[in-house]
KELOBA-446899 format. One record per residue (C-alpha): y negated, z, x negated. Coordinates in steps of 0.02 Angstrom, whole numbers, plus 32768, in hexadecimal, padded with zeros to 4 digits. Layout:
N
YZX;...
END
This chain:
330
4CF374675811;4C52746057A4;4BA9740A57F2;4BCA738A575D;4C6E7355579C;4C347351585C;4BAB72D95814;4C0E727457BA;4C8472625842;4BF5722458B2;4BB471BB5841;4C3D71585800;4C70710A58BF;4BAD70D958C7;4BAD708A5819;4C48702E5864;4C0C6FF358ED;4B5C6FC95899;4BBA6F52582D;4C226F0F5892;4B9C6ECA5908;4B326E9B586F;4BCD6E255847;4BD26DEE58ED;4B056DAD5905;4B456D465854;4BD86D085896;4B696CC65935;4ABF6CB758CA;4B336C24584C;4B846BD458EF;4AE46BC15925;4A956B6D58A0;4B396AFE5893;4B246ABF5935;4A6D6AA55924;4A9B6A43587E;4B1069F458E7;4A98699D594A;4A2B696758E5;4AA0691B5878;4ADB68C85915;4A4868835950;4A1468415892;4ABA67E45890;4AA767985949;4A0A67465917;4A5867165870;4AD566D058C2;4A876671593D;4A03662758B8;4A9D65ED584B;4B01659258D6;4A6A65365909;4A4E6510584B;4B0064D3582C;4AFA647D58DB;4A6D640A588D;4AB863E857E3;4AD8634A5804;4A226329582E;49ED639057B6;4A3F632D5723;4A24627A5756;495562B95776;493A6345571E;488763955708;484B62CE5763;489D634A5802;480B63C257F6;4774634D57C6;479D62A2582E;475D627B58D9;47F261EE58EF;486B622C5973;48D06192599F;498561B559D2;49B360FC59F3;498F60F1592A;49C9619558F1;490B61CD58B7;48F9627F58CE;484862DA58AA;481B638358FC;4756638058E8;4726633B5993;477C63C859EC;474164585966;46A4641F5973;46AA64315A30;471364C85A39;4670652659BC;45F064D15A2A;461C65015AC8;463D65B35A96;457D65C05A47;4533656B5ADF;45A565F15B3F;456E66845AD1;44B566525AE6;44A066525B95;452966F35BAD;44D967605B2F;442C676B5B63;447C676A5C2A;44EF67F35BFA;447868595B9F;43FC68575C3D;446D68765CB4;44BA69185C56;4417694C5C2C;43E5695B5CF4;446C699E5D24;444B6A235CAF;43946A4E5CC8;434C69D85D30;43BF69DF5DE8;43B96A5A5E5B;446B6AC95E60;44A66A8B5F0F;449369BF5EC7;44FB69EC5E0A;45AC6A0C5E38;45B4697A5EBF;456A69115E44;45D269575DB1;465C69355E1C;4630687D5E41;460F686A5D81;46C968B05D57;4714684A5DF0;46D467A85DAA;473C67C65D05;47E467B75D69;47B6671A5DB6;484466885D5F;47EB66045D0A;481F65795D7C;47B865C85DE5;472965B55D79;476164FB5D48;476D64C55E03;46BF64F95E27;467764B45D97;46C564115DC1;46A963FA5E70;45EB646F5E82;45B464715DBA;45D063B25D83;4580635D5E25;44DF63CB5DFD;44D563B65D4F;44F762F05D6A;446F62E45DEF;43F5634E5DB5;43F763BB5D1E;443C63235CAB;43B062935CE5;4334632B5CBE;437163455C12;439862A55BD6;42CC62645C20;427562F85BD9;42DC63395B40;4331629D5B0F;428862445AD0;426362CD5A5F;429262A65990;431563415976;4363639559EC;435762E65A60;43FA62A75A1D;444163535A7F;440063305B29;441E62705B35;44B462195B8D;44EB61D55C31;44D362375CD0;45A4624E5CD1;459E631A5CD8;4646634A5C80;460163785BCF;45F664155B4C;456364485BA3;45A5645A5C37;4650649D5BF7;45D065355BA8;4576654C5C45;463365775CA0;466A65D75C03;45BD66355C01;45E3667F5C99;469F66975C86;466B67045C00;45D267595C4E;464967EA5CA6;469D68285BE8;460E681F5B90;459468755C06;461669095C51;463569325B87;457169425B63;4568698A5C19;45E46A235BE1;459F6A1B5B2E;44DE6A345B54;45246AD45BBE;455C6B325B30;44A16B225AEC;445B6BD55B08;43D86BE75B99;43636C6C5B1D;434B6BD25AAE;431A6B5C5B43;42AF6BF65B94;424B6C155AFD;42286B5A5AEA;41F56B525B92;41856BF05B6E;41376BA15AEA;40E96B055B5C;418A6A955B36;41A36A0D5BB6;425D69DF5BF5;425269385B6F;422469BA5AD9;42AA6A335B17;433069AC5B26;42F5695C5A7E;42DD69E05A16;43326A6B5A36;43CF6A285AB2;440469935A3B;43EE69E85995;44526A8459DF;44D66A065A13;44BA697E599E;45766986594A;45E8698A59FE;457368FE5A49;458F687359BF;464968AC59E8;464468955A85;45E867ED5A62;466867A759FE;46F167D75A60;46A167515AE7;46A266ED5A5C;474967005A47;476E66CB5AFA;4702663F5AFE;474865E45A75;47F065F15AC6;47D065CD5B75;483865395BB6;483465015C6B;477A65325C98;476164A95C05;47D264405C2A;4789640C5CC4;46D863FA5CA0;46D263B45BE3;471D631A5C0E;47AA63145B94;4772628C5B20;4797628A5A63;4708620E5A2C;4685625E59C7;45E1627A5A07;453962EA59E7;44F162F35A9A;452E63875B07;452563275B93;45B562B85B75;466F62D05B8A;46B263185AF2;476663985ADB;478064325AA8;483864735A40;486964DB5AD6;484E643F5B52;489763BB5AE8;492E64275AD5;494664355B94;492163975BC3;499C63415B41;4A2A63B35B1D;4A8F63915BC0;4A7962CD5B93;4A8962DB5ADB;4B1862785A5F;4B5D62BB59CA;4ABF62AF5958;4A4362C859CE;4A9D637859FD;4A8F6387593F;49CF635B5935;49A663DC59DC;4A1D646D5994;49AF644758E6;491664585967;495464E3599A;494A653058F2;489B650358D4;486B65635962;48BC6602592D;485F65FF588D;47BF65CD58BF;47D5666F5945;481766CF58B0;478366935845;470D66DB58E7;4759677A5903;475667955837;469A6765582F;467667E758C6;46CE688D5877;4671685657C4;45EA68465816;45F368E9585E;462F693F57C3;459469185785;452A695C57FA;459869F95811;457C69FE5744;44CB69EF574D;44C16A6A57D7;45116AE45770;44926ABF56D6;44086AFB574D;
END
């Protein structure tokens, strides 16, 4: 036998077997992306499907109020007068005061654990951090209720409404009876439900910034406020304001922490310091109790608060499209 015919006798089991595990990684490579297809088309129609049946749910609602639903502050179920804008308007204000006092919280607390704490102190204090997230939100509720409300109604609110209440614009915030269920207190307990997600993601974020940019800074005469300013925020500017919003997320749906604390009522008022609802709470506190319409009007609630979480979420990743655009134009 020729050396042509001994190589083409080797060769033609390896070209086999070449293409036959070449046809294989396909086979798995397609599967693959099936399944992966697969899920995503399954979560898209979950939350399709769970927006529609609260939709059709209201329809009755929905036709006898129509767009009134969205823009009246009338709930009245004795009378059959449905309007959602007391409890959106509390459901967005408590989640700002939340995200105001978390943010800034969060942000220091990642930040020293980062550059400013000594190694033994950050992993017991990472660890408390990350344990606080698992606590339920009854939890959270109770001890607003029974430690939170009897300081804000002895103290904090006849401080407000005496020194901020007089004055001409922001007064009409800070004045009301010294009662202590209210939106400000409801974003005090949401502020620090929401304190443990925020912080641990900027905690793990502001890690990944490298330690030659921080050194040279540092070189340079930087203090720890330049250094976290200027070069860990910009560095990290894009996975923060996730991070952000993703509390924001879980503020606005929050139920029982709210529930006890905001004082569940469905008149309209300015002041943060008087009882007021939120979606989440007025659906928990009703639903059980509810007739045929009023189910209607809640499940319609219901709805409302899916969008205006959709609308959220949708702002955040434009809003971080942007900036990853504009990074990239640099």
């Amino acid at each position: 036998m020729s050396r042509a015919e001994i190589a083409m006798t080797i060769a033609i089991p390896a070209t086999s077997r070449s293409s036959l595990r070449d046809a294989t990684d396909a086979r798995h490579d397609r599967q693959f992306r099936w399944l992966l297809t697969a899920t995503a088309v399954f979560v898209l129609v979950t939350l399709a499907g769970a927006a529609l049946s609260m939709l059709w749910g209201g329809r009755s609602v929905l036709a006898s109020e129509g767009l009134n639903f969205f823009l009246s502050s009338d709930w009245n179920p004795v009378e059959n007068k449905y309007g959602a804008l007391v409890p959106i308007y509390g459901t967005l204000v408590t989640a700002c005061i939340a995200m105001l006092i978390a943010v800034p919280v969060s942000f220091g607390i990642a930040f020293f654990l980062t550059e400013v704490a000594p190694r033994w102190l950050r992993t017991p204090v990472s660890t408390a951090i990350e344990l606080l997230a698992g606590i339920p939100s009854i939890i959270y509720g109770m001890w607003g209720f029974f430690v939170l409300m009897p300081v804000m109604r002895e103290s904090m609110i006849p401080w407000l409404d005496e020194h901020i209440g007089p004055l001409p614009v922001i007064g009409a915030l800070f004045r009301g009876p010294p009662i202590g269920a209210g939106m400000l207190t409801s974003g005090l307990v949401l502020s620090i439900m929401v304190i443990p997600f925020i912080a641990s993601t900027m905690r793990e974020v502001f890690l990944t910034v490298p330690t030659r940019l921080k050194e040279s800074a540092y070189a340079l005469g930087a203090t720890k406020w330049e250094v976290s300013w200027d070069i860990v925020l910009p560095y990290t500017r894009s996975a923060v304001i996730g991070g952000i919003f993703l509390g924001l997320g879980r503020a606005l749906g929050e139920t029982m922490a709210v529930a006890f604390v905001i004082g569940n009522s469905v008149s309209f008022t300015a002041s943060l310091l008087e009882p007021s609802t939120t979606i989440a709470a007025l659906i928990a506190n009703d639903f059980g109790e509810a007739t045929e319409t009023y189910r209607a009007a809640l499940l319609l609630l219901g709805f409302v608060l899916f969008m205006v979480t959709f609308v959220v979420l949708a702002l955040a990743r434009l809003m971080l499209s942007n900036l990853a655009r504009k990074e990239g134009n640099r």
